[in-house]
C-alpha positions as CSV (number, residue, x, y, z in Angstrom):
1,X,-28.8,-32.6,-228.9
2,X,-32.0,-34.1,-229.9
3,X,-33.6,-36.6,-228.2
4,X,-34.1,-39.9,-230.2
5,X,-37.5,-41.6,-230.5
6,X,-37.6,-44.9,-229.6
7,X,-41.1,-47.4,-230.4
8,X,-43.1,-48.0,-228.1
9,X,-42.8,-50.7,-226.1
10,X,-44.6,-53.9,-226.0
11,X,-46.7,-54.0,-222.9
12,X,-48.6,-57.3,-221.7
13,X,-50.9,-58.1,-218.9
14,X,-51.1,-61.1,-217.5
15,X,-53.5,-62.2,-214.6
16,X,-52.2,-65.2,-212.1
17,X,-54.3,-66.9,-209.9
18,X,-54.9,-70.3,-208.8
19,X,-51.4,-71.1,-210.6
20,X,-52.7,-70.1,-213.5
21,X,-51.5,-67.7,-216.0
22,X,-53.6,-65.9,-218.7
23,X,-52.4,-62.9,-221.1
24,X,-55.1,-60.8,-221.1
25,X,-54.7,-59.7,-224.4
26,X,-55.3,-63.1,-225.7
27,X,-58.8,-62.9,-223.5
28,X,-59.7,-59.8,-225.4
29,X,-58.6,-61.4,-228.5
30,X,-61.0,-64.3,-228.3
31,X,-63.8,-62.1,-227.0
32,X,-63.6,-59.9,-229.7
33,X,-63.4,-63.2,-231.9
34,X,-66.4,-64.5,-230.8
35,X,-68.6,-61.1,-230.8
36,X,-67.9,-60.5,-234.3
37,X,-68.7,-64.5,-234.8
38,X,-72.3,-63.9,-232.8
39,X,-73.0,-60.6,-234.1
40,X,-73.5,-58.6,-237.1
41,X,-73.9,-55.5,-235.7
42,X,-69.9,-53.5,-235.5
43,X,-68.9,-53.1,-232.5
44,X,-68.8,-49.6,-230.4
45,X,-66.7,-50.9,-227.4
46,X,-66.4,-53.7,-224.9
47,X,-65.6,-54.6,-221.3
48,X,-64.4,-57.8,-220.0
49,X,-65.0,-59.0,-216.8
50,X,-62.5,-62.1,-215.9
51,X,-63.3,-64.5,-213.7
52,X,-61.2,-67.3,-212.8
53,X,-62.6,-69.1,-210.3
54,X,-65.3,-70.0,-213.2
55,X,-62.7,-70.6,-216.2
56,X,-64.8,-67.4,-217.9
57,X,-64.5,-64.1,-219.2
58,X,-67.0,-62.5,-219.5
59,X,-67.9,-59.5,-221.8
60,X,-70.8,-56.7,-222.3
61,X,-70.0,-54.7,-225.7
62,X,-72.2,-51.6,-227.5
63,X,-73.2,-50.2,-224.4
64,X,-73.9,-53.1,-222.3
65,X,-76.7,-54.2,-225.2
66,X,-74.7,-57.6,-225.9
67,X,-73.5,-60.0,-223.1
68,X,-70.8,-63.0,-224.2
69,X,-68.4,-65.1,-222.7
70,X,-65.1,-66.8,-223.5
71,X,-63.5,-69.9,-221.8
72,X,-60.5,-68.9,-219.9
């Protein structure tokens, strides 16, 4: 018998500190928001560097050539 396929599953991230909750994937959704408002160059990749303890995430896209952050 034939195994059946399912969808994949919805996977989320979230980060807790400080009693705080964030869904990373919001955070990358609002840094990818505000490259593309900041630049008109597409974008290659990006990294995101969280950091709670200053309300920020932080990001580096196309090879480290643009620098950005997000409030948390």
């Amino acid at each position: 018998m034939a195994e059946k396929k399912c969808a994949s599953p919805k996977k989320t991230v979230y980060l807790e500190v400080y009693s705080q909750q964030y869904d990373m994937e919001k955070v990358m959704a609002a840094a990818v928001k505000d490259y593309k408002k900041n630049n008109k160059e597409a974008m290659k990749d990006i990294n995101l560097y969280v950091k709670p303890e200053d309300g920020k995430a932080y990001y580096t896209a196309n090879g480290g050539k643009v620098n950005g952050s997000v409030d948390l």
